[in-house]
N, C-alpha and C positions, 0 to 999 in steps of 0.2 A: 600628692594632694588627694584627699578625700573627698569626692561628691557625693551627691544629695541623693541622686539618681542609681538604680541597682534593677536587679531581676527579682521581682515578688515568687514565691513559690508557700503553697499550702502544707502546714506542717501536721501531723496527723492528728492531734489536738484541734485543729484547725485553725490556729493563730497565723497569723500572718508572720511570713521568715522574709526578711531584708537583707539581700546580700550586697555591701557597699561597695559601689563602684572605685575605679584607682585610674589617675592620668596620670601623664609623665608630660612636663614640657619641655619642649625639644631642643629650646634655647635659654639662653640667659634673659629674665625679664626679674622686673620688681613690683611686686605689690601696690599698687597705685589705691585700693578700696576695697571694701571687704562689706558683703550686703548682710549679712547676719552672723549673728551671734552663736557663741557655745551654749546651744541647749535650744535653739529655736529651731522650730520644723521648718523643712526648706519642700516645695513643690519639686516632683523630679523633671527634670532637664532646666529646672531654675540657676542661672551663675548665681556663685556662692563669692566670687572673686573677681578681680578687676585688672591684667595683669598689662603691663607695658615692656616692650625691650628696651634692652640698655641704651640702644643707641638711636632708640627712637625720639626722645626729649630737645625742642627746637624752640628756639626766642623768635620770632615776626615782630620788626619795627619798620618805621618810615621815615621818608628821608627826602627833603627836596630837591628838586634838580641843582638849586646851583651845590650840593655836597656831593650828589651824585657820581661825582668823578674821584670822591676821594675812598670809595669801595670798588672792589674787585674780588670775584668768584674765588672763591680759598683762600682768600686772607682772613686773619683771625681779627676778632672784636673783642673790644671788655664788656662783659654785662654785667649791670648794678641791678638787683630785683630781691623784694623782701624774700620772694620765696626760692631762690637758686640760691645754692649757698648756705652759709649762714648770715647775708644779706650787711656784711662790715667788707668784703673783700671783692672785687671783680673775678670772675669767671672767664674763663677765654672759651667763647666758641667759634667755628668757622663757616663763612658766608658758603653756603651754597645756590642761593638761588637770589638774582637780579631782576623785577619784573621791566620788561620791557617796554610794557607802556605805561602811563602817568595815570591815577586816580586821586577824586578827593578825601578829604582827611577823612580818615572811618570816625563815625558818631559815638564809639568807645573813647576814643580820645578830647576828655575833655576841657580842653584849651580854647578859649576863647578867640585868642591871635591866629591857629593854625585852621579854624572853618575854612572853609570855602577855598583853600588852598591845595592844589594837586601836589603829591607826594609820590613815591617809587616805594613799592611793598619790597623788602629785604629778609631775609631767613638763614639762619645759620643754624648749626646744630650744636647744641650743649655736649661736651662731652660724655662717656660713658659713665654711668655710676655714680652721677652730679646726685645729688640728698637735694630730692623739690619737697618742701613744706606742702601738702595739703590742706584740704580744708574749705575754708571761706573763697569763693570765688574772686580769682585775683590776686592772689597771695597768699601771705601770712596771717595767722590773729596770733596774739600775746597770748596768755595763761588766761582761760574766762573761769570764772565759779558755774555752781548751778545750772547759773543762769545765763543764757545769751542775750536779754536786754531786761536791764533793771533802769530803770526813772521813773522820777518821781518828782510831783506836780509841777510839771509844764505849762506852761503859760506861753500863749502868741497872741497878741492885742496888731489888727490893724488899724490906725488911726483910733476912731472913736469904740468900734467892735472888737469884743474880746472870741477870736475863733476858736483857741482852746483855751480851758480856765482848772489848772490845778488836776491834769491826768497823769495818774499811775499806772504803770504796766510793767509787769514782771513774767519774761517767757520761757521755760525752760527748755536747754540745750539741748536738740535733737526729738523735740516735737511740730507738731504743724499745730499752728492758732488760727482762728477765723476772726478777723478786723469789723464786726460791723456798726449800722449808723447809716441814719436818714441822709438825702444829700444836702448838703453844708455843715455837717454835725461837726466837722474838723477831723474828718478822717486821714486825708490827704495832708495836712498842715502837720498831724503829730506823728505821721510816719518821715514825713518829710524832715519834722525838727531830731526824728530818729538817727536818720540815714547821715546825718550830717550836712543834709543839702540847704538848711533852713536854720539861722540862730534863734533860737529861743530866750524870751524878756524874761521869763525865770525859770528854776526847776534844776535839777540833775541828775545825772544816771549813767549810764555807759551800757554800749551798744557792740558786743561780741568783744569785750574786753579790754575797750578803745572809750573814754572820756569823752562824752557827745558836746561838753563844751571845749576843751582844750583839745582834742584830738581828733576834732571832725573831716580833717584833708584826707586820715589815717585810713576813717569810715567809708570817706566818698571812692579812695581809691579800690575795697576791696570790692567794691561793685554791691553794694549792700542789698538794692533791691530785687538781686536774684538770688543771694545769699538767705535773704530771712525767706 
């Protein structure tokens, strides 16, 4: 691996000489991100790379007491997840860790029936050299264009009040956008009919690859409002 970082020395021209630094990593790991590009200048001791071991990759789910007894420490599980996998088949990983005592359902989990419900946090570990999709927080995203959210004139009427009336928004893949607007302008209504969290009376568009009307469960689960 090549880094960014090196020893300056004055060359007699007086140009600046870059000698590039060299690591070796001492284990087996995969690439999990990668912060810059071919041909971007990188600040030295800046990571260039993001890297994980093999056998670091782990599933955390929850479980209520009365199932509680049908896990045990190193027995294997099937996991179904868009992003382990190619997301058609189960994965076997194995439980290593049982919590002991009971907590309520985490507020990532959003289920209407499992609130306020105590559960047991469970962890097993994915095998080595499992293929995790990156990306969108949460999973997987399909094949996007351009663009990561394309719609077009949205419409949300409550009652007698129309809160959005006929907005477009088109954002490209791998930029940051600033959302603004007075308060009640329908800021919160068109990100919300974005995210999936909100149906919209007209319009359409798709939101990281995913159909904001047919495929909004797709949206809500890849955790969209940390995503965009």
């Amino acid at each position: 691996m090549r880094m960014a970082s090196g020893n300056a020395g004055c060359a007699e021209s007086g140009a600046m000489a870059i000698e590039p630094a060299h690591s070796e990593c001492k284990s087996l790991r995969t690439a999990q991100r990668d912060f810059f590009r071919t041909g971007e200048y990188v600040n030295a001791g800046s990571p260039v790379l993001a890297l994980m071991p093999v056998n670091s990759l782990k599933v955390r789910f929850f479980v209520p007491q009365s199932q509680l007894g049908q896990f045990k420490v190193g027995a294997m599980v099937d996991v179904f997840a868009d992003g382990v996998g190619d997301g058609s088949r189960p994965v076997q990983a194995q439980l290593f860790h049982i919590a002991r005592s009971a907590e309520f359902t985490p507020p990532v989990i959003y289920d209407k029936k499992s609130r306020q419900k105590l559960v047991f946090l469970l962890e097993a570990r994915l095998p080595p050299l499992i293929h995790l999709k990156t990306g969108a927080a949460g999973g997987y995203c399909p094949a996007m264009s351009e663009l990561a959210v394309d719609v077009h004139g949205l419409v949300k009427r409550f009652g007698s009040k129309v809160a959005v009336n006929g907005v477009d928004i088109q954002l490209p893949v791998s930029q940051v956008w600033g959302f603004l607007g007075p308060n009640g302008s329908g800021k919160t209504t068109t990100i919300r009919m974005i995210c999936g969290l909100l149906n919209c009376d007209a319009g359409s568009g798709q939101c990281l690859g995913f159909d904001i009307l047919r495929e909004a469960e797709q949206i809500r689960r890849l955790d969209c409002h940390n995503t965009l």
